[in-house]
N, C-alpha and C positions, 0 to 999 in steps of 0.2 A: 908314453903311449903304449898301449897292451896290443900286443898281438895276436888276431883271431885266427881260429882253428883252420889248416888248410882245406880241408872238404870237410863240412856241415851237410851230409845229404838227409834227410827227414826220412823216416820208415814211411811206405805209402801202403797202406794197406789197400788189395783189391778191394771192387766195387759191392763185390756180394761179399767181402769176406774168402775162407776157404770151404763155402758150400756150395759143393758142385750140386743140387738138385737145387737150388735158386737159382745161381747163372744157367742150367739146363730151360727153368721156368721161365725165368724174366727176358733172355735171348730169346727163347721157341717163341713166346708169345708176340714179343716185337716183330719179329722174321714175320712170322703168322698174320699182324696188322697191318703191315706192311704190304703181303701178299693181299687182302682185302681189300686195300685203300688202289691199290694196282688193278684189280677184279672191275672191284665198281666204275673205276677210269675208262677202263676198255668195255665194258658196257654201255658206257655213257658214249662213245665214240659210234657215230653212225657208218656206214661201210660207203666208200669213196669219197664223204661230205670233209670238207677243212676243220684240222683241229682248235679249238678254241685255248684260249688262254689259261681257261682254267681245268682244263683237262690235261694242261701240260703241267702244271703248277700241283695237282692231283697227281700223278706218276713221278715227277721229282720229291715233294716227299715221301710218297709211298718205297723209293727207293733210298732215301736218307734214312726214313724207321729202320728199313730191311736191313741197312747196312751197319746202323749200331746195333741194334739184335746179332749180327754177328760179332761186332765189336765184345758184345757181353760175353759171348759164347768163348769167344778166343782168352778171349781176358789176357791181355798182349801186360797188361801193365805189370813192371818190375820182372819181367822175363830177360830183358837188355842189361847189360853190364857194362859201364862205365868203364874206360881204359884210362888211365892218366897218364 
């Protein structure tokens, strides 16, 4: 029986690569959609009437975009270091 390597970690390459004016473009723009889809939500909401379902469902993902748009922007991935 052969015995395998004790850590096999894969190289993960970030999402854009190392271009930081992609990740700048690709995150602003999400953030940006995300602000929009939030915009149009609270337009759509009339002042003291009860929120509807789908205006709640319209600001939950407007704040899901908004949040990986920063996800892009940080670019978190392969920043952590493994301790063994």
């Amino acid at each position: 029986m052969s015995a395998a390597p004790e850590s096999i970690v894969p190289d993960r390459k970030p999402l854009f690569g190392d271009c930081w004016g992609c990740r700048v473009l690709g995150g602003g723009g999400l953030v940006l959609s995300g602000a929009y889809v939030f915009n149009v939500a609270r337009k759509a909401m009339k002042p003291g009437g009860p929120t509807s379902m789908g205006i709640v469902a319209q600001v939950t993902f407007a704040a899901c975009v908004a949040a990986f748009g920063i996800v892009v922007l940080t670019d978190p991935v392969g920043k952590s270091t493994r301790k063994t």
